[in-house]
N, C-alpha and C positions, 0 to 999 in steps of 0.2 A: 598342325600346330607347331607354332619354331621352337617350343621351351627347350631349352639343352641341346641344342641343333648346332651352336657355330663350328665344335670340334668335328663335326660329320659331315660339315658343309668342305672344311678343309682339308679335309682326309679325300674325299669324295676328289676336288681338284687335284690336288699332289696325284692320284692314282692317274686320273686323264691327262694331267701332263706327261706324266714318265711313259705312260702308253704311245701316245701318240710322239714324243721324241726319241726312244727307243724302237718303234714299229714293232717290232715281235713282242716286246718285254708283257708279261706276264704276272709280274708279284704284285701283289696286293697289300697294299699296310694293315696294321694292325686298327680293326676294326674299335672306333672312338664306342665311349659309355651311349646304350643306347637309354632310351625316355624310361622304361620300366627297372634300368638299374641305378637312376636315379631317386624313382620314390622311396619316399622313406622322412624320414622324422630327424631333424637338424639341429644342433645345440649352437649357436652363437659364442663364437670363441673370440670375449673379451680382449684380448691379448694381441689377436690381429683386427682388431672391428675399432671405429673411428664414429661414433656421433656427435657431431660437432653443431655451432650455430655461428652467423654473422649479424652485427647491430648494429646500425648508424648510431655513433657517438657525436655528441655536439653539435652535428648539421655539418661536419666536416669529413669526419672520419669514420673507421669502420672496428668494430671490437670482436674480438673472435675467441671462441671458447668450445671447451669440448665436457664429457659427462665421461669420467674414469671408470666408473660404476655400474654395469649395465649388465642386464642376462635377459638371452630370446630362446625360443621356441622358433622352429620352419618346421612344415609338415607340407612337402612337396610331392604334388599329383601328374607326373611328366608327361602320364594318357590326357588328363583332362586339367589344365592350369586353375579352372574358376575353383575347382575343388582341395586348390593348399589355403593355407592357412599362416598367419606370422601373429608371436606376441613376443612384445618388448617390456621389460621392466628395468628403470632407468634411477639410480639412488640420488636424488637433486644434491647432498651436500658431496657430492664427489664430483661437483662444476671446478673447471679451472680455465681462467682467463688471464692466466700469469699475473694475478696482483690479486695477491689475499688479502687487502679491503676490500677490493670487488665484491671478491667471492663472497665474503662474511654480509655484505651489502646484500648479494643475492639471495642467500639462503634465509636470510633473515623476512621478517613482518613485510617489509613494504614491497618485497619479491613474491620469494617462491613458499617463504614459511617453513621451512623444511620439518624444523621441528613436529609441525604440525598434521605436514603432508609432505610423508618423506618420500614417497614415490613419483614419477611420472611415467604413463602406462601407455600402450598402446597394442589396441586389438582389431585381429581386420574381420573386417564385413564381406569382404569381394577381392575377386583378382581377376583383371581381366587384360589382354594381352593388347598391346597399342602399335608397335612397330616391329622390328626385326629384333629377340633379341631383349626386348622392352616392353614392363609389362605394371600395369597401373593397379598399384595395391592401396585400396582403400578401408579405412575403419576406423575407429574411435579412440582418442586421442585425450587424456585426463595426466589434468594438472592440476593440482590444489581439487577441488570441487568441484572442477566445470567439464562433464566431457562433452567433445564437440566432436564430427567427423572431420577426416584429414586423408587426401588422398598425395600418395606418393610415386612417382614414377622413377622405376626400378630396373637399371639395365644389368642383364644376364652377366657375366665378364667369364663363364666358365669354371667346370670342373677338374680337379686332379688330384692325386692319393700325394700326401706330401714324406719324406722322408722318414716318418714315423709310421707307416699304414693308414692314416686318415684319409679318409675321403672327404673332401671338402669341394663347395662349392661358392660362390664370391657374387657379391652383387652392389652396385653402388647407384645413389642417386641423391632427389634434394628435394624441397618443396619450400612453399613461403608462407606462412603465417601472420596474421596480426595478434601478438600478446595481448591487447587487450579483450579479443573473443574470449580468452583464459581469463581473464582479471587479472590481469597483469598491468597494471595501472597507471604505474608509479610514475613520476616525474616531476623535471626540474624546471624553470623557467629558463632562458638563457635571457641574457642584458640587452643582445643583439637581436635579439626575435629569435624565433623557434623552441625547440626543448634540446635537453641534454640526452635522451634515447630516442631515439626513436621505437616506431610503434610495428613497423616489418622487418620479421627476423626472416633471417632464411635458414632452412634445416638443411644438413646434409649425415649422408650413412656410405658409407664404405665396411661393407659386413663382409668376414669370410665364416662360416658356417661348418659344424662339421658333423657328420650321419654318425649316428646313435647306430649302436650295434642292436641288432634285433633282442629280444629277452629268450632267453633258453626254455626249455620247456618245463613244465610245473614236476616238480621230483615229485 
């Protein structure tokens, strides 16, 4: 299985080539995090994580916005991938598309309701591995009232302790939606034909992650 493989893919070359262009040379790099110091339980560190969306405006353009507000759960399985797990909880009135009518537009009745249904969630069903690296996490996706499945593909980008002691792990990817599977409805006419949103967003997530220290033992 490749999960958490690229640092060991690279380690592994750099050691073959110093060998083989040195001919005697002997040292060996420092052995990359292998799959079982991986597992473990991961807090979504708001702070470096990007969830963002794109909208066709007008039949012309494109409108871009992101959710300030967000906090996840990773509970990563490095022996066996189908067996992690992710959940996201996403605060709707913390949308920002650089113009606060928008936003008030969106949170409001003919959106997202916030007031109402101040969250947007998501919990996965499955994980299962697609390419090098790349790994397709699917699960249910609630907005207002409506949860629907949503699968997202998920590329690996790697682990590293950052200058604080964390260990963190990174993953970015996107998917495409039609809001109105959500009830997301809303729209304008244009003069010219078409509407003023369109109806396919596209998701994107740029997560960095960082491992929960285990719980001490019960005094």
């Amino acid at each position: 299985m490749a999960l958490f493989t690229r640092k060991s893919t690279r380690s592994t070359e750099s050691a073959t080539t110093a060998t083989t262009t040195a001919g005697t040379a002997t040292a060996t790099p420092p052995a990359a995090p292998g799959l079982a110091a991986l597992t473990g339980d991961y807090t979504i560190d708001p702070a470096h994580s990007d969830i963002a969306f794109t909208v066709r405006h007008a039949m012309v353009t494109n409108v871009r916005g992101s959710f300030g507000d967000h906090e996840g759960r990773l509970r990563l399985d490095g022996s066996d991938p189908a067996r992690s797990t992710a959940s996201v909880e996403v605060r709707i009135a913390s949308v920002d598309t650089g113009n606060k009518d928008r936003d008030q537009h969106l949170v409001g009745g003919d959106f997202f309701d916030a007031e109402a249904f101040p969250l947007m969630t998501f919990r996965s069903t499955a994980v299962e591995p697609v390419g090098e690296d790349v790994y397709r996490v699917t699960g249910d996706l609630t907005i207002k009232d409506v949860t629907r499945p949503l699968s997202i593909d998920l590329e690996f980008n790697g682990a590293a302790t950052d200058v604080y002691g964390n260990e963190r792990v990174g993953f970015e990817g996107s998917t495409q939606i039609l809001r109105s599977d959500w009830g997301l409805t809303w729209n304008a006419a244009l003069e010219a034909g078409g509407v003023l949103v369109g109806d396919k967003v596209k998701l994107t997530f740029d997560i960095s992650a960082v491992k929960t220290a285990p719980a001490g033992p019960a005094a």
